[in-house]
C-alpha positions, 0 to 999 in steps of 0.5 A: 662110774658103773660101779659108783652107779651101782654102789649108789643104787645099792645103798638106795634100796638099803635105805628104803629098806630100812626106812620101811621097816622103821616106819610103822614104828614111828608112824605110831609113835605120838610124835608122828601123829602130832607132826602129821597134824601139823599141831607143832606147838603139842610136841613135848621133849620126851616125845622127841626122845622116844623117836630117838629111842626107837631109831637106834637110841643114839642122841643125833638125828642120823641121815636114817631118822631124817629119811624116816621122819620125811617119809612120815610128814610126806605120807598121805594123810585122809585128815591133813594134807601132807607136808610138801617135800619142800616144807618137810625138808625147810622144817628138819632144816630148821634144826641147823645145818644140812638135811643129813647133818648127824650131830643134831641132838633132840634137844636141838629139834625139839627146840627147833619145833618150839621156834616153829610153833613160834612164828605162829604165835607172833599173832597169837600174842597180839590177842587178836582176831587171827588166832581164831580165825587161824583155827577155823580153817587157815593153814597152820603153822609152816603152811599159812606162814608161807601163804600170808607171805604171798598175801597181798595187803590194799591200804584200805584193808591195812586201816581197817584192821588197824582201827579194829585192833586199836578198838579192842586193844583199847576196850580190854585196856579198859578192864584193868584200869576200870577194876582199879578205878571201882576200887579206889571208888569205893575206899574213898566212899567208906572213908568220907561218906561213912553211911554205916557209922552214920546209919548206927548214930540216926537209927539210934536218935530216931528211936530215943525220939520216937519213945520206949513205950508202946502206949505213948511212942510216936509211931504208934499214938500220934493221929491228930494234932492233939495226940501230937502236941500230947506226945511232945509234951509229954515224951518228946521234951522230956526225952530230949532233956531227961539225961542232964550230965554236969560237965566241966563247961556246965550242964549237957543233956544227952540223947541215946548215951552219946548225944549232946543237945546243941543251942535250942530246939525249933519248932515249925508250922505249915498251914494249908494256905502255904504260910509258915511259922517257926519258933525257938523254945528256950530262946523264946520269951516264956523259955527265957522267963522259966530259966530264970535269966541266965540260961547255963546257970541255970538248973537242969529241970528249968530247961525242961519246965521253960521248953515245956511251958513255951510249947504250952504257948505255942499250943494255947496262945499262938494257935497251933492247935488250929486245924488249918495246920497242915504239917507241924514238927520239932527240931534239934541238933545234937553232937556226938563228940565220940563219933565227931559228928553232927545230928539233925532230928526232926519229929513232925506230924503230916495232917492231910486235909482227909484227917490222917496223921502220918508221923515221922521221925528223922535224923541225918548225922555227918561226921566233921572230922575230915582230913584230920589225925594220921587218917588224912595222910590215908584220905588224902591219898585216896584222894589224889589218886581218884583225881589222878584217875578222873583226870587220866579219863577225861584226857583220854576222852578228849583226844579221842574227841579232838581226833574226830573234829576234822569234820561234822560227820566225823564227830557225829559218828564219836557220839556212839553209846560207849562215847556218852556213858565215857563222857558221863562218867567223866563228868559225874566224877567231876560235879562228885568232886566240887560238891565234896569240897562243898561238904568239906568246907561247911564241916570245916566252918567255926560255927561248927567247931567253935566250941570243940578242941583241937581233938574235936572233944567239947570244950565249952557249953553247947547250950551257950549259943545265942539266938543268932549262933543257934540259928546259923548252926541250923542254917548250916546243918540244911545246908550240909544235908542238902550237899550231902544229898547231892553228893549221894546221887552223884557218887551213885550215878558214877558208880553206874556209869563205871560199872556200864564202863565194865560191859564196853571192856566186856566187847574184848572178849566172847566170853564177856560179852555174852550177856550184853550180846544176848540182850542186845539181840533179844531187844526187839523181842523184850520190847514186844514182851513188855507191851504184852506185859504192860497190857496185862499187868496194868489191868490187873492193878487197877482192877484190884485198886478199885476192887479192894482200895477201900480195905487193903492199904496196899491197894489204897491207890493206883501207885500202891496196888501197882507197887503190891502187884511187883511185890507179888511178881517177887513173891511177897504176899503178907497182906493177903494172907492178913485177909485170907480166904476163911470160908466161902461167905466171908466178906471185906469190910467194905462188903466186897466177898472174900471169894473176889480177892482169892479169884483175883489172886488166883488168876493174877499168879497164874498168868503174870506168875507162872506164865507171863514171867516165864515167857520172859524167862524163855525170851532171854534163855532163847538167845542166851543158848544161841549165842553160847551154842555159837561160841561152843562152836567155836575152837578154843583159840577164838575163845580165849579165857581172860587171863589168856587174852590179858597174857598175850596183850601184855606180850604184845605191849612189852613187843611193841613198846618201842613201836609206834603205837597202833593208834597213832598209825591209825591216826595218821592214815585218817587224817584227811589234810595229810594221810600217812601211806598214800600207796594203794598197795602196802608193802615193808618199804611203802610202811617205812617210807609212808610212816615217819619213824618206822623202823625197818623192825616195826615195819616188818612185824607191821607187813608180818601181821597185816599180810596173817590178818589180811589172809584169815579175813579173805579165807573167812570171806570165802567161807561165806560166799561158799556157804552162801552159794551152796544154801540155796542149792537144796531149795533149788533142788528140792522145787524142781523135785516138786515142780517134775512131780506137779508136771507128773502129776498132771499127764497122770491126770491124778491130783495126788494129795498125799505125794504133795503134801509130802513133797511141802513137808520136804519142802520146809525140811529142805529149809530147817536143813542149815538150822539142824546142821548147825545145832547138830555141829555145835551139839558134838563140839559141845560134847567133844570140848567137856573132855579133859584137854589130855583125852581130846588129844589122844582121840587126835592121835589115835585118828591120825594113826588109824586114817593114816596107811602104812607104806606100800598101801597108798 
């Protein structure tokens, strides 16, 4: 027994030896520094080998590289606490076998330090709160696993971290489902709206209409009712009919190359008592008389002499020359069969009761060939989807609705903001739909295309309509133009509610929400600034409209100069270099000196310009960098980029898809007939019993997740009462400092005004000191986190190293 004693006591010593003589080697290897800083999830398999390398190079870890490797956890550490003997040995057990097993390859143990890595990843692919919070101070890896499992989780606890991981779970869900939804959106508004191919087909009518040359153009000669009657005679008529083609189904007159006169054109008159006249012109009885009979066998110049003289009739006869009129127009209807739409032209003339003309030219063009040739296939698939996607939205908002109809409170507390803008948008999307089909049904009528073939080519002669058919195709033509008006602020209220959708996915992550976190909290002060703004802004445009109203049409009313003044706030200022100062004494035409409108000008850029403006700039900057010097204060797992969090919620859901969902958990714990899991304290079988349906998997994952969420919440509390118990210490301090010094002060007999007022300046020091700690904190988190991940972590090594003592100096 003596001799064992002393054999054993002999190999002891042998073993210390050796161990002390490895373990400055190893202490500075990066597998050292990695493990004694417990960042597990850093060692590589080249590290693992390099530490085999050093200890003999063999490929197993012999009883000597355990001994080492313990002494190099165990050893104290002036960064991280150091590994119990306990978790040292439960961590190089986790290779397999015994603690001095020699047959564990470094593959083995580095394997063995990824499953390490991995249990704490557990939480980390659930995208949630606890990989944050876990960087902030839980305990890493083997430590706070051991720790939660010690935790204890109240049922109250449980429901509150389910219903706040189901809420962002759903917000994040959101994202994708909202991208996909904008996308389909905007397909389906490029096929059926075509507002481009639209706006080439208006703008090119408008301008055959309005006139080529410059002397008798629309825009530019018509300022009373005679210059507009000349110019309708003159260039409107004729230009309608001026291009006849003969076709095979009789004569056609095109517009702009491609446009075909449909039926007969109208003219209309207002008069300012509020009665209104309408006419038709070749289908009137001087029309009809100057065609000779027949209209279609007619010549082609007979149609421009019968439109013309029933003008002349109208003008001279019927008495639309009078000044009670107040608003006279023509219109037409024309029909493109390349583009296969329809045109409605009007060319009216707007004569207030001040003597100004306003003339206008207008044409609103509507494609009919929906949902025909192998572009309906496509459509129509566009279509179902945008269906399938509102009806996904609307089902999904209802249940959620119906869940919250137990009680009156319950369902007032649903109608939050994210609530209404979902309800919204639903139902836009659905008004969108039924007056789509409106559109539809109207482009899809006979009177449209009862003279068209099958491939919307004309096949017989458009200006064969009767009176009765001309004017239904009108009728028709409003109509459709009136839906198409709807429909457009329809689709653009829905674009906007998708996009406000955007910002409630945005609250899943720091980085999204930023922008809506710094309005959000920058509210009170930008209501402030707009009152400010208002006050100043208003008065300087009324100033001006009543200054410079009578010579600047920008400024002609309270409206305009309003308008002019957000143009200068944009930087658009033509109208006043149009009236430049030019020297000293020159004035307005209104007499007004120059002089006034360049002081004016002056003064308004400089406050509402340069100041005013920049204060708003400075407001939102403001609370912009302090909500992202808060998030640069924070570790990166707290703030994950989005293509990180979209990794760990599809590893989560592919977890999870055979778990009872969140939602549903949270439901039934909620449900205030029947609440699932009564028990105050959770436990795995209070899960399993409490839950029907659990199975013993979920209910572990389940306890495994609530008991980490649990600990990082409570640690998180702690924090804050700990800061919130050691702030007011320096003002409590700091007073008494000053109230001994007043007491001293005193029995001297001497006020001593400069020792007191350095005691306030200390005083309100004392009170900034949280504010410049934390700025000073975020300012080298800042700086330490634009260094490459690769050089951050060699500073860590290199710390670890030097505060870590070699054996002997502890």
């Amino acid at each position: 027994t003596a001799s064992g004693a002393a054999s054993g006591a002999a190999s002891r010593e042998e073993r210390d030896r050796r161990v002390a003589e490895f373990f400055p080697q190893v202490a500075e290897l990066d597998l050292a520094a990695k493990l004694d800083s417990r960042r597990l999830g850093e060692v590589k398999l080249k590290d693992v080998r390099r530490f085999y390398e050093v200890l003999g190079g063999g490929r197993s870890l012999s009883s000597l590289r355990r001994s080492v490797l313990l002494e190099v956890l165990t050893s104290s550490d002036a960064i991280r606490k150091p590994f119990s003997k306990s978790e040292a040995s439960n961590l190089l057990q986790g290779a397999g076998g015994e603690l001095c097993d020699p047959k564990v390859p470094p593959e083995q143990f580095h394997a063995m330090l990824a499953g390490g890595r991995g249990q704490s990843d557990g939480l980390s692919d659930l995208g949630d709160i606890a990989d944050a919070e876990a960087a902030h101070g839980g305990q890493p890896d083997g430590r706070k696993t051991i720790d939660a499992h010690k935790t204890v989780v109240k049922r109250d606890d449980m429901l509150n971290i389910l219903i706040a991981t189901r809420d962002r779970h759903e917000d994040f869900a959101l994202l994708p489902w909202t991208l996909f939804y904008i996308v389909v959106l905007v397909i389906a508004v490029n096929i059926h709206l075509r507002i481009f191919d639209r706006q080439l087909m208006e703008s090119a009518l408008e301008d055959w209409v309005n006139g080529r040359d410059p002397w008798t153009k629309a825009s530019e000669n018509v300022d009373d009712l005679r210059s507009y009657w000349e110019w309708a005679v003159d260039v409107g008529l004729p230009g309608v009919f001026g291009d006849p083609r003969e076709t095979p189904a009789g004569w056609h007159f095109y517009m702009a190359s491609r446009h075909v006169l449909v039926g007969d054109l109208s003219m209309t008159a207002e008069r300012f008592d509020g009665s209104v006249e309408e006419a038709w012109l070749l289908n009137s009885e001087e029309g009809q008389k100057a065609l000779r009979g027949n209209g279609p066998q007619a010549e082609p110049e007979a149609y421009l002499t019968a439109a013309t003289t029933a003008a002349v009739a109208l003008r001279d006869v019927h008495g639309w020359n009078s000044t009670e009129i107040e608003t006279i127009g023509l219109t037409f209807i024309t029909y493109n069969e390349f583009s296969k739409g329809y045109s409605i032209v009007t060319a009216l003339a707007r004569l207030n009761e001040f003597g100004t003309a306003i003339p206008v030219i207008n044409a609103d063009a509507y494609s009919i060939d929906q949902y025909v040739d192998l572009g309906a296939v496509w459509a129509i698939c566009v279509d179902v989807v945008l269906i399938l996607l509102n009806i996904r939205m609307g089902v999904t908002e209802a249940r959620e609705m119906a869940s919250c109809t137990r009680s009156w409170e319950e369902f007032k507390g649903y109608w939050n903001v994210w609530n209404i803008i979902d309800w919204s948008s639903v139902l836009t999307s659905v008004f969108a739909c039924v007056v789509w089909l409106m559109c539809v049904v109207y482009m899809r009528d006979d009177t449209f295309r009862g003279h068209l073939d099958k491939q919307y080519m004309i096949e017989k002669n458009m200006l064969s309509f009767s009176p009765d058919q001309v004017q239904l195709v009108h009728k028709h033509m409003f109509r459709l133009r009136k839906w198409f008006q709807v429909l457009h602020v329809l689709v653009a209220l829905c674009t906007v509610f998708v996009v406000l959708k955007f910002f409630k996915g945005f609250q899943s992550n720091p980085r999204l929400k930023v922008v809506t976190d710094t309005f959000q909290q920058a509210s009170t002060d930008l209501a402030h600034f707009f009152i400010i703004f208002l006050t100043l802004f208003l008065p300087f445009t009324i100033i001006g409209h009543i200054l410079f109203g009578n010579d600047i049409p920008k400024m002609g009313s309270v409206m305009s100069s309003m308008n002019a003044g957000v143009e200068l706030l944009m930087g658009e200022f033509g109208w006043y270099s149009d009236v430049a100062l030019a020297h000293i004494a020159s004035t307005l035409p209104s007499g007004m000196p120059t002089i006034v409108l360049f002081i004016w000008f002056f003064v308004f850029n400089f406050m509402m310009v340069l100041v005013v403006l920049n204060m708003l700039l400075a407001v939102v900057l403001e609370h912009y960098t302090k909500i992202t010097g808060e998030l640069d204060g924070e570790p990166d797992e707290a703030k994950p980029p989005i293509w990180k969090q979209a990794s760990r919620y599809w590893k989560f859901m592919r977890k999870t898809r055979r778990h009872i969902p969140i939602e549903e958990l949270a439901r039934r714990m909620e449900d205030p007939v029947d609440p699932a899991h009564k028990d105050e304290e959770v436990s795995r079988e209070s899960l399993m019993h409490g839950f029907v349906g659990m199975g013993e998997e979920q209910a572990e994952f389940l306890m495994d997740f609530l008991q980490r969420h649990t600990l990082i919440l409570q640690e998180r509390q702690k924090r804050r009462e700990e800061h919130a118990n050691h702030q007011p210490q320096i003002l409590h301090n700091v007073k008494n400092t000053r109230r001994e010094l007043m007491e001293l002060a005193d029995k001297v007999g001497e006020p001593h005004p400069d020792l007191m007022l350095r005691v306030e300046q200390l005083l309100r020091l004392a009170k900034s000191v949280r504010e410049d700690q934390k700025r000073l904190t975020q300012h080298v988190e800042k700086i330490a986190s634009r260094l490459p991940e690769e050089t951050r972590g060699k500073l860590r090594d290199e710390a670890a190293r030097s505060a870590r003592p070699r054996r002997g100096e502890a």
